[in-house]
C-alpha positions in Angstrom: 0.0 0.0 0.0 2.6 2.7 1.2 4.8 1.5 -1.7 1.9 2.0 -4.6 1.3 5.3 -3.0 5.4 6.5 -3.0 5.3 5.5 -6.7 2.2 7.2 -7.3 3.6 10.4 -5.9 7.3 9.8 -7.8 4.8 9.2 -11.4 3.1 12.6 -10.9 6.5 14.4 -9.8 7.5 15.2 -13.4 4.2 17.0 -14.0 4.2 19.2 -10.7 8.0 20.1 -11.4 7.6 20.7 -15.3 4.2 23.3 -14.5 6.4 24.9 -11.1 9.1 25.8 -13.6 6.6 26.8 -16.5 5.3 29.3 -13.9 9.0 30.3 -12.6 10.0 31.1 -16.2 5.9 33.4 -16.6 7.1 35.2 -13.7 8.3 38.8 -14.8 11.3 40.4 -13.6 11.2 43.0 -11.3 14.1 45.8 -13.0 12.6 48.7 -14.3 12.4 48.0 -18.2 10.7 44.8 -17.4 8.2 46.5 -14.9 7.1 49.2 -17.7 6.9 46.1 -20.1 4.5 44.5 -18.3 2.4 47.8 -17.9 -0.6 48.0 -19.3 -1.5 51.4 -21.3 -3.7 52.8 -18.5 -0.9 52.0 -16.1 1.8 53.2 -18.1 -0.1 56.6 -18.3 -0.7 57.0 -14.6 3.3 56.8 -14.9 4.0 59.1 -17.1 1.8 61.9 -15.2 3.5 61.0 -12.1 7.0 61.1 -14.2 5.5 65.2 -15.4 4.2 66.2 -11.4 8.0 64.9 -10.2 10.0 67.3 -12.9 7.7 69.6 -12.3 7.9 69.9 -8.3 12.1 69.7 -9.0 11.8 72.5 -11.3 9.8 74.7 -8.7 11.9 73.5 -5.7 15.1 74.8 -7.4 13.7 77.9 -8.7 12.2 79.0 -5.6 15.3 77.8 -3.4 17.5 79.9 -5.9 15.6 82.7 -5.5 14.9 82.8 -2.1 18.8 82.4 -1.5 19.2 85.1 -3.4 16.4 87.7 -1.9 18.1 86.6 1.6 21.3 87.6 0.4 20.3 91.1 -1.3 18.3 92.1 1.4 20.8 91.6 4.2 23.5 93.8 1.9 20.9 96.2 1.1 19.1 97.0 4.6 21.9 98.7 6.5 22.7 100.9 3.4 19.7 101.9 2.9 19.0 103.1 6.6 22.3 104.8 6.3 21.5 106.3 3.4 18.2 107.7 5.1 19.5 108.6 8.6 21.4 111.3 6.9 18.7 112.5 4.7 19.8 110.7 1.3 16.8 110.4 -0.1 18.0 109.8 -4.2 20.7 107.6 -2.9 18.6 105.4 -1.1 16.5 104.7 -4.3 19.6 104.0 -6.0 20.8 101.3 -3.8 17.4 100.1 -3.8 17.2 99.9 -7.6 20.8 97.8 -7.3 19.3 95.1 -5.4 16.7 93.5 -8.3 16.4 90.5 -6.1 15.7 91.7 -2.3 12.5 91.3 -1.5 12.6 94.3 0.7 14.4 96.7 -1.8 11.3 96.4 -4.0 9.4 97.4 -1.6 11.2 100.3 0.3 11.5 101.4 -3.3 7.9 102.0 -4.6 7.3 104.1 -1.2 10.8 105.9 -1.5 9.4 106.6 -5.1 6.1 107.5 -4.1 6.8 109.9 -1.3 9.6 111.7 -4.1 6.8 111.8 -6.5 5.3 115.3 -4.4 8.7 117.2 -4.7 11.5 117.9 -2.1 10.4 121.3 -1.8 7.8 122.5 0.6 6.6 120.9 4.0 5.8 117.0 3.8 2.2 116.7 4.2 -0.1 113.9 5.5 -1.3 113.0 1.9 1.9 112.1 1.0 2.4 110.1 3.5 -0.7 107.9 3.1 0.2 107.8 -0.5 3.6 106.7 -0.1 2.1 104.1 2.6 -0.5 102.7 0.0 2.0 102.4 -2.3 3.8 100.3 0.3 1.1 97.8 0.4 0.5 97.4 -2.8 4.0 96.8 -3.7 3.9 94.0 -0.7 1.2 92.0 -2.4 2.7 92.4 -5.5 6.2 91.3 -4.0 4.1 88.3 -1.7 2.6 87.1 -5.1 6.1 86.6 -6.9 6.8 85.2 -3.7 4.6 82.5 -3.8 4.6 81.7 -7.8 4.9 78.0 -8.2 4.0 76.5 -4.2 0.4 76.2 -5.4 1.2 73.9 -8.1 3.8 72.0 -5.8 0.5 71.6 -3.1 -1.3 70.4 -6.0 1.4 67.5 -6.5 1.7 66.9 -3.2 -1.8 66.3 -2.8 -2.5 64.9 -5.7 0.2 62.4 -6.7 -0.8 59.6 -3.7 -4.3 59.7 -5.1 -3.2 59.2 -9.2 -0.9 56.1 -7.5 -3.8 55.0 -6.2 -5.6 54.6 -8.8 -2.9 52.8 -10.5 -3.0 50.4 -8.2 -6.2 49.7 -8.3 -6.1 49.3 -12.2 -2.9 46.7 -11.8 -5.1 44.4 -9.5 -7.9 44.5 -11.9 -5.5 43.6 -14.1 -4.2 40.6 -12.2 -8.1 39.2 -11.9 -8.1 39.7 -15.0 -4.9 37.9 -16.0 -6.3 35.0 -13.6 -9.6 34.7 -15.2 -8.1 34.6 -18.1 -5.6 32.0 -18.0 -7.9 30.4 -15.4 -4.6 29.6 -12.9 -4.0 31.2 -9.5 -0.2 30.8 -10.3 2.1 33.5 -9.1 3.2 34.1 -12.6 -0.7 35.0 -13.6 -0.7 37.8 -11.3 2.5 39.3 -10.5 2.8 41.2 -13.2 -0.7 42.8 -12.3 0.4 43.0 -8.9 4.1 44.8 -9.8 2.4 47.5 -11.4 0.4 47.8 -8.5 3.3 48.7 -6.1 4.9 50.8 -8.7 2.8 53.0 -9.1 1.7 53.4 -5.5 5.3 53.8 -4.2 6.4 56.3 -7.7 3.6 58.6 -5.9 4.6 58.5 -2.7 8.2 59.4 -4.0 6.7 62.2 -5.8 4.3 63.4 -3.3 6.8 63.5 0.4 8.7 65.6 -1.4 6.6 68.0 -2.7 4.3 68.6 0.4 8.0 69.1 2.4 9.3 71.5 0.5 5.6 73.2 0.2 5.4 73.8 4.1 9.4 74.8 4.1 8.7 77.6 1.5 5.8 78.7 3.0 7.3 78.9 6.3 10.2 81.1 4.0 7.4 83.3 2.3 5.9 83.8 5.8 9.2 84.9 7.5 9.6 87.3 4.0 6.0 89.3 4.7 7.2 89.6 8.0 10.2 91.7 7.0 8.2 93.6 4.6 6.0 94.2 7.1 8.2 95.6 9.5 10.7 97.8 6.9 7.1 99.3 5.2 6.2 100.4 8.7 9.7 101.7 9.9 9.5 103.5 6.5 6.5 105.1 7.3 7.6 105.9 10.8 10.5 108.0 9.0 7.9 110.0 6.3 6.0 111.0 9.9 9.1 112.2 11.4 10.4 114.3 8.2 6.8 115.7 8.2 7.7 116.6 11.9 10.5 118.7 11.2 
């Protein structure tokens, strides 16, 4: 009995090895070209939009980090200069300085009020209108300055938000797939649904990749623009505390 039963196993081993290997050798690879070969169309699009969101949020990360660098650096050179040039009454020097520093967030600014208050004329007493119009033009060259700020972190929040979601509906599409590849081939082999199943984490771990990123760097640079109203803030009003005090004289 046990020996009919040993040779009955041993005359079936040749089948169970031969389909084991035919589903080793179905399996797909796991390297990149063979991932995106396996890809279905739907899958490889979901992909490519994620391949677009991650050059995009690089390309806004190093513009904004260049040009925040750079407003940091202008402004720091341009600030005591500027008070210096004010302190003793310079008034056509400070705009000059000003107009030197393209970058600095705060030399724009100082620079449409130091405009506006030359506007009236040096001669004659300073009056209250020209303050106020010197201070509107203060705040209007803050949002201005605020928008150009902020030019390209609401299309990295976009990303960031968005790019988990467009993974996962990758994912769902490459286990579809895999049921699909299953009904199809009518097996519940690993080779009948890996592939479905590699697209799946793909494309749920590309948007991941694209989406940490974006939302990090989003709440870094709005920390930045929030710190860089701040000082515009605080130079607009000092400004206007000097026009009141040359009105005083």
């Amino acid at each position: 009995m046990i020996l009919a039963h040993l040779a009955n196993n041993f005359a079936h081993a040749p089948a169970q090895l031969a389909l084991y290997f035919q589903e080793a050798s179905g399996a797909p690879g796991f390297s990149p070209v063979d991932l995106w070969n396996n890809m279905g169309a739907l899958v490889r699009g979901v992909v490519i939009i994620l391949f677009i969101e991650s050059i995009w949020s690089l390309a806004v990360m190093i513009d904004r980090a260049l040009y925040f660098n750079a407003a940091r650096k202008q402004s720091r050179e341009f600030a005591p200069k500027v008070a210096g040039a004010l302190k003793d009454g310079r008034l056509d020097e400070a705009i000059k300085v000003a107009d030197r520093s393209k970058k600095s967030h705060l030399a724009e600014v100082v620079t449409a009020g130091l405009q506006e208050f030359r506007s009236f004329g040096s001669g004659g007493s300073i009056t209250e209108e020209q303050v106020e119009s010197s201070k509107r033009a203060l705040e209007r060259s803050e949002a201005i300055v605020h928008a150009k700020l902020k030019k390209g972190l609401g299309g990295l929040a976009t990303i960031g938000s968005t790019a988990p979601f467009i993974g996962l509906f990758g994912t769902v599409v490459g286990i579809l797939h895999a049921f699909q590849q299953i009904a199809v081939q009518k097996t519940s082999g690993i080779a009948a649904v890996a592939g479905g199943i590699s697209e799946a984490l793909v494309t749920t771990a590309f948007g991941l990749m694209v989406a940490i990123p974006a939302v990090m760097t989003f709440n870094y640079f709005t920390g930045k623009v929030e710190a860089f109203d701040v000082e515009m803030d605080n130079s607009s009003s000092e400004l206007v505390d000097y026009f009141i005090k040359q009105s005083h004289r």
